[in-house]
C-alpha positions in Angstrom: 105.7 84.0 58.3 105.6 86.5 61.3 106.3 90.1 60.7 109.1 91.6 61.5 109.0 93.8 64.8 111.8 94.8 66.5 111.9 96.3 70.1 112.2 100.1 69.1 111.7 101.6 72.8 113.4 100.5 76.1 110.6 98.8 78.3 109.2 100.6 81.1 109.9 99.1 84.1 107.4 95.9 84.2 104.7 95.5 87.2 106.6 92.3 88.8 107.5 93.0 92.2 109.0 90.7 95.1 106.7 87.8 95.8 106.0 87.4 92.2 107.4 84.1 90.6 109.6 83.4 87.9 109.0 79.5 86.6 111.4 78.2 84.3 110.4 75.9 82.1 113.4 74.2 80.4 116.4 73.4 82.5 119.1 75.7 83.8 122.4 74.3 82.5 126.1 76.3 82.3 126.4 80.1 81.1 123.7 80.9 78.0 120.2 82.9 77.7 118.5 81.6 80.4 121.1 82.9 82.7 120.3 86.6 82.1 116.4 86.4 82.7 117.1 84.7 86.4 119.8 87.2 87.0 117.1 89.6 86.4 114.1 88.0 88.2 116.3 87.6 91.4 117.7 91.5 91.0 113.8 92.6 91.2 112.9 90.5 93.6 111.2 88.0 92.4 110.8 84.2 93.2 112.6 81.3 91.2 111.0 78.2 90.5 112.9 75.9 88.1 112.2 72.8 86.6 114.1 70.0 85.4 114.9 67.6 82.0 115.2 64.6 84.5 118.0 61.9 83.9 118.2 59.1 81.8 119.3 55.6 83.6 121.8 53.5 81.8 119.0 51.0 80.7 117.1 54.4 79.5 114.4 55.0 82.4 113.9 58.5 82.3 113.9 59.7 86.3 113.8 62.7 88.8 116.8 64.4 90.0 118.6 62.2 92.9 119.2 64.6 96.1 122.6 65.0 95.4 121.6 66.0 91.8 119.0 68.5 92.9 120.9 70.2 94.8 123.9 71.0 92.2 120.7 72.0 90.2 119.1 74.5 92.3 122.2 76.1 93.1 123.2 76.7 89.9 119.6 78.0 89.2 119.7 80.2 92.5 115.9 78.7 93.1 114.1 75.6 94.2 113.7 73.1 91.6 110.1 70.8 90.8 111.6 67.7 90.5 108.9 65.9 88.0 111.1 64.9 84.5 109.9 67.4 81.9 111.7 65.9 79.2 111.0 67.2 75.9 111.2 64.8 72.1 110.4 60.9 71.5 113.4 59.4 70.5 113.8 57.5 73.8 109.8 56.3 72.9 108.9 52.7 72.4 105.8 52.2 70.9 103.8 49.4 69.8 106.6 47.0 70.9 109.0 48.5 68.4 112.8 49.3 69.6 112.5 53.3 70.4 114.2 55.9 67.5 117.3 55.8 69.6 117.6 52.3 69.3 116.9 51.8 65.9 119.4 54.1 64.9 122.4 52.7 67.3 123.8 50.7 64.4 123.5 53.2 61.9 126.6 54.6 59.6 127.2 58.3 59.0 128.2 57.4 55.0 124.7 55.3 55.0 122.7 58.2 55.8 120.6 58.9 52.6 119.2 55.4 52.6 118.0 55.7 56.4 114.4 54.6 56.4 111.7 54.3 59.3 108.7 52.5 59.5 105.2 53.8 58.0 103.7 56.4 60.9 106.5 54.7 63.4 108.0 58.8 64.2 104.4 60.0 64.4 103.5 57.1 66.7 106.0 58.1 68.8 105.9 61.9 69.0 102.5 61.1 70.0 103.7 59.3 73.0 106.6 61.4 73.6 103.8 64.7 73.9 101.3 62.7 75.8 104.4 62.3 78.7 105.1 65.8 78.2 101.7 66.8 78.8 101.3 64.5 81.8 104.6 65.9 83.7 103.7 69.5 82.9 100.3 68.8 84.8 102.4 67.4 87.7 104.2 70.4 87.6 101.6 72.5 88.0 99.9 71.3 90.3 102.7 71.4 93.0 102.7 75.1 91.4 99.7 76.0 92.3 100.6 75.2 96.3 103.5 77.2 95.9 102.6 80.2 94.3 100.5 82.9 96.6 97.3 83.7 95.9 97.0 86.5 93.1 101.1 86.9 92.6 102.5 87.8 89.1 104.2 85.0 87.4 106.2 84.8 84.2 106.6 81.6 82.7 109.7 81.6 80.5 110.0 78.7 77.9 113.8 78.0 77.1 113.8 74.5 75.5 115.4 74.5 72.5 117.2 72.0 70.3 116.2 68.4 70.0 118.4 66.4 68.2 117.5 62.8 68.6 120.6 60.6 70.9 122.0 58.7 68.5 125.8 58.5 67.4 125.5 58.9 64.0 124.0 62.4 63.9 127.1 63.9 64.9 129.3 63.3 62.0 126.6 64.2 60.0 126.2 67.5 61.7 129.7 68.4 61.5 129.8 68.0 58.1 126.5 70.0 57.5 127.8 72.8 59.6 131.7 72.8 59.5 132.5 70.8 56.2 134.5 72.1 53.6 135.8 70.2 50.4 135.1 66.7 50.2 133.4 67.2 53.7 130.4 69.3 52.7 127.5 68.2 53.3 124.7 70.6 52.2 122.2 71.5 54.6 119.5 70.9 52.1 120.5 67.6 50.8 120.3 66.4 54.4 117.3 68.2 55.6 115.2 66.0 53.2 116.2 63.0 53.8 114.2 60.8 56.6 117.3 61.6 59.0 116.6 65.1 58.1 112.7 64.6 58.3 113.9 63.4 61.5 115.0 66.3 63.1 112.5 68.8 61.8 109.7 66.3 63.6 112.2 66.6 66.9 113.3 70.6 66.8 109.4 71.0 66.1 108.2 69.3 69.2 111.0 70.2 71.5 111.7 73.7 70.4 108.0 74.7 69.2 105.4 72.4 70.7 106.3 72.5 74.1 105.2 76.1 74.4 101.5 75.3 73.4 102.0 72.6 75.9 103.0 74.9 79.0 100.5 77.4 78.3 97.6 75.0 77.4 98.8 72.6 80.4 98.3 75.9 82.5 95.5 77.4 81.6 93.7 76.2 85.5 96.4 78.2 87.1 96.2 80.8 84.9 92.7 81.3 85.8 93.1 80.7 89.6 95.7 83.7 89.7 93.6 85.8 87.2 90.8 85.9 89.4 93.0 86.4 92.8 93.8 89.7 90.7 97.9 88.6 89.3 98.4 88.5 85.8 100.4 86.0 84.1 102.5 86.3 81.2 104.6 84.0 78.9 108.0 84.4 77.6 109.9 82.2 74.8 113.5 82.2 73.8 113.2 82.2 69.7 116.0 83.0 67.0 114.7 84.7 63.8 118.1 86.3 62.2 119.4 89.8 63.9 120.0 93.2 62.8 123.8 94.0 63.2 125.6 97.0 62.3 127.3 96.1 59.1 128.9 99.2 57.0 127.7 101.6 59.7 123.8 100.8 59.0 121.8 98.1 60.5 121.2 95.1 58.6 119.2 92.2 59.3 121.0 88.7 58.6 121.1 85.7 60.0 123.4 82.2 60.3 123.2 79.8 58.1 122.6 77.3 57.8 120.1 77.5 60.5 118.0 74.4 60.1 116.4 74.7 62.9 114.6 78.0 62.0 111.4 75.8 61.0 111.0 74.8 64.6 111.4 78.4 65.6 109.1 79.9 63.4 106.8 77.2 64.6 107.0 78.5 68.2 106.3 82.4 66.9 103.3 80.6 65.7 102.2 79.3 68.7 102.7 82.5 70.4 100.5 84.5 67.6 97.8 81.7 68.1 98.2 82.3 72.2 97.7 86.2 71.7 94.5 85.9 69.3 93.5 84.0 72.7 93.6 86.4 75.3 97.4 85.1 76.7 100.1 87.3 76.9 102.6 85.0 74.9 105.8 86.8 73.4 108.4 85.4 71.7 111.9 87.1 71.8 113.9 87.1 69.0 117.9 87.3 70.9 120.8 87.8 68.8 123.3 85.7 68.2 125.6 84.0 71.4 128.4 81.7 71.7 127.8 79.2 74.1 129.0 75.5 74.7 125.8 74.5 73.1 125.8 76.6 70.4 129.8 75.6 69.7 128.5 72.9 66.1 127.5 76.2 64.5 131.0 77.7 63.7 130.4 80.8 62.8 127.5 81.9 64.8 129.7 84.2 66.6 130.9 86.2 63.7 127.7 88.9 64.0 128.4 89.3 67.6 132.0 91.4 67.2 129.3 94.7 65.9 127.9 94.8 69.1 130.9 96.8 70.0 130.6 99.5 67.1 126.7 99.6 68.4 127.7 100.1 71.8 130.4 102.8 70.9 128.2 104.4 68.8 125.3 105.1 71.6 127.6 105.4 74.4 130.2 107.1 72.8 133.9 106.3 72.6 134.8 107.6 76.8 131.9 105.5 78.1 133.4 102.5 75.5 136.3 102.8 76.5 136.6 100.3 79.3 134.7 97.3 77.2 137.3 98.2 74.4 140.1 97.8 76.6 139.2 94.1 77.7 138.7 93.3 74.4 142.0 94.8 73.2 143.7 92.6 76.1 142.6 89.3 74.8 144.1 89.8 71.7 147.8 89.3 70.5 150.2 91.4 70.0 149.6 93.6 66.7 146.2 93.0 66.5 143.7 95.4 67.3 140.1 95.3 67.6 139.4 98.1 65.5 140.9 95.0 62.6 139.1 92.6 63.8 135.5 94.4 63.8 137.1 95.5 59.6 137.5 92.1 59.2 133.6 91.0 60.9 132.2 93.6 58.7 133.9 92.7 55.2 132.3 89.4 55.9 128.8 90.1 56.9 129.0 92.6 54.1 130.3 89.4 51.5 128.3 89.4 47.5 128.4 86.2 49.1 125.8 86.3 51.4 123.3 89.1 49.2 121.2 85.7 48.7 120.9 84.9 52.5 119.7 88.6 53.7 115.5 88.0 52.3 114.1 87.7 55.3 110.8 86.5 53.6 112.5 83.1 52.9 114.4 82.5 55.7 115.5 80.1 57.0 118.0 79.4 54.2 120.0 76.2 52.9 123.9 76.3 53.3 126.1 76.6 49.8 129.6 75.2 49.3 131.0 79.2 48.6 129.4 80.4 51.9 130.3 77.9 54.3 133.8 77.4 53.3 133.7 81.9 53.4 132.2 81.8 57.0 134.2 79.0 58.2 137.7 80.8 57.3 136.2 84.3 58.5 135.9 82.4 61.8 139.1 80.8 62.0 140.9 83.9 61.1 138.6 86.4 64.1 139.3 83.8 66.7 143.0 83.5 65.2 143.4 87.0 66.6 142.9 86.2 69.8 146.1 85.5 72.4 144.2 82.7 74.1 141.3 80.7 72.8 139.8 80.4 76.2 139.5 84.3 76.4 137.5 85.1 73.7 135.6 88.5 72.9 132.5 86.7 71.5 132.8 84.8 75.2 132.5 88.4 76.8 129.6 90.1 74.4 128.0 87.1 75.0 127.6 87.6 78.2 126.3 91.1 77.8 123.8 89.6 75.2 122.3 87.1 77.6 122.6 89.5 80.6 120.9 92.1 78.6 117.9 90.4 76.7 117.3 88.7 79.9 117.1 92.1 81.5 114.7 93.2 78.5 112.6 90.2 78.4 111.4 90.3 81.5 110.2 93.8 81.4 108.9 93.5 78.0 107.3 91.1 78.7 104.7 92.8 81.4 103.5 94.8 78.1 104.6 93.7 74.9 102.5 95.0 72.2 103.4 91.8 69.7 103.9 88.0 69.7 107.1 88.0 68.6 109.7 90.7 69.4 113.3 90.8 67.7 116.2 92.4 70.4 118.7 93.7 68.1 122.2 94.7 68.6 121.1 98.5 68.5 118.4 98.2 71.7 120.7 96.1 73.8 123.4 98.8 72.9 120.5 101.5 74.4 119.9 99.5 77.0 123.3 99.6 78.3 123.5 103.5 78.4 120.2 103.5 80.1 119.3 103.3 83.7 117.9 99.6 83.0 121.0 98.2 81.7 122.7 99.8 85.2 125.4 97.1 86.0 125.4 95.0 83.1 129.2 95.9 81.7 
């Protein structure tokens, strides 16, 4: 278990400068995180290099990017684009003629899922193959890295894969009764978790969301050493999730969504990063708070610690300087409502008996009950029931600030940052924003 250590002091500015090279590692899709350390890179000056998941063909051959689809890609990154596949997880993996994960799943039931069994070592056979074409892309991509980056620039490599639920059609039911059901459709997180679908995905979140970072640093330890010795320093960045503090009865509370299954695979890649510092690699992992995002949209919910963010902000900037931010807010909800309710309401949840169980950050990541989801669930539908137009939502705009703000912290943190793992809490990105650094940002 890492220690908790949040980011107390704003950053000084970090020693990037234009010429040095942001490579992203994880591809750049929609509005979410990612977004906010590019926006950030590109404000400074720096160079973009992105990468890319690939494609998968109809008959499952993973591929590059065609031209058309590169270019959609790098101008949504704002960057060029190495178009080798770095697809992370092994469910598409056939190995030792057996029918891939995937496949063997393609005629399984949701209501069979306690009785869904693999083969002896079958999942470890194929996370085996799975990492060794992982490791062999990565080397492809750093070798046309090494012709593209100058001689003794700065780079930051910033890790943003996440996620790996393996592509088969019965996971989702199963997931939207683990993290929406109520009544007859709860499905405890726990109950799931152990079962060999469950087993499943801890294997899959673990190498997608954890492993990959030992990969990319390991995979680029060569060009580490080439740009060390040309006199650039090189530094690593994660995107982890480890609970948040939030203001909740006007003091700051650490707490976290549940249930967050994937906090194994997280914890994992805080790990990795602790193991890369006793090393001699600048490897930090940065805890963000909580966003809503299309991909984040199964955990229902999630959004409900984000509404604070306002009282943080109002509280450092004060109410004339909050003003503004308050008043888009108040516009997106209907008539009667105020947002002065709706952060009441936000607070009487996080501040639920209900939850006292979930707040021990020494045993997180916890297991879901009956009681709490069916209380987080109907705290959610009643916040977003306050708003005039579902497509105008005020977790959609703090969100933004989130991602636009750790982004912004990240990448100066990063030059210097003193720990392995570093949490960004509500009350630093509200600092941020009434700093010079955070210039622009609302």
């Amino acid at each position: 278990m890492t220690d908790y250590r949040s980011l107390e002091k704003l950053p000084d500015t970090a020693g990037y400068k234009p010429g040095d090279v942001l490579v992203l590692v994880g591809e750049l899709f929609g509005r979410g995180y990612a977004n906010g350390l590019v926006e950030e890179a590109r404000r400074i000056g720096m160079d973009v290099i992105g990468t890319t998941v690939g494609r998968r063909d109809s008959d499952g051959t993973l591929r590059p990017l065609t031209a058309e689809e590169l270019a959609g890609a790098e101008a949504l990154l704002g960057g060029s684009i190495i178009n080798v596949p770095l697809e992370a997880g092994f469910d598409m993996e056939q190995v030792d003629g057996q029918p891939s994960v995937a496949e063997q799943l393609k005629k399984a039931k949701p209501d069979e899922w306690a009785s869904i069994s693999f083969s002896p070592d079958f999942i470890e056979k194929a996370r085996s193959a799975g990492t060794a074409r992982m490791r062999a892309a990565l080397a492809q991509v750093m070798h046309q890295l090494a012709s593209r980056i100058p001689s003794g620039a700065n780079v930051l490599f910033a890790h943003s894969m996440a996620g790996g639920i393996p592509r088969a059609r019965v996971f989702m039911p199963l997931l939207n009764r683990v993290f929406k059901g109520t009544g007859d459709k709860f499905l405890a997180s726990e109950g799931f978790w152990n079962s060999d679908l469950g087993r499943l995905c801890d294997a899959s979140f673990n190498e997608v969301t954890g492993d990959t970072f030992r990969y990319l640093i390991e995979e680029s330890a060569a060009l580490r050493g080439r740009l060390g010795a040309a006199g650039g320093q090189v530094r690593y960045a994660a995107y982890g999730y480890h609970g948040t503090a939030v203001l909740v009865g006007g003091e700051y509370r650490w707490q976290s969504y549940t249930p967050y299954v994937q906090g194994w695979a997280k914890m994992r890649l805080e790990d990795i990063a602790a193991e890369a510092t006793g090393n001699g690699v600048v490897a930090t992992v940065f805890n963000c708070p909580e966003i809503q995002t299309n991909s984040s949209a199964l955990f229902l919910g999630v959004e409900i610690s984000l509404y604070p963010l306002l009282s943080a902000i109002r509280n450092v900037a004060g109410e004339r300087a909050a003003a503004p931010l308050f008043e888009r807010c108040q516009a997106m909800l209907k008539e009667g409502e105020t947002v002065e309710h709706l952060l009441e309401r936000a607070d009487a949840y996080l501040a639920s008996p209900l939850l006292a169980g979930m707040l021990d950050f020494a045993t997180w990541p916890h297991h879901s009950t009956r009681e709490q989801m069916e209380l987080m669930l109907a705290s959610s539908a009643e916040l977003l029931g306050m708003h005039a137009d579902h497509k105008q939502l005020i977790c959609a705009e703090l969100s933004r600030i989130v991602f636009l703000s750790t982004g912004r912290l990240m990448v100066h943190a990063s030059w210097n940052p003193g720990a392995a793992a570093l949490w960004l809490s509500h009350d630093i990105i509200a600092r941020l924003l009434h700093d010079e650094l955070g210039t622009g940002i609302i």
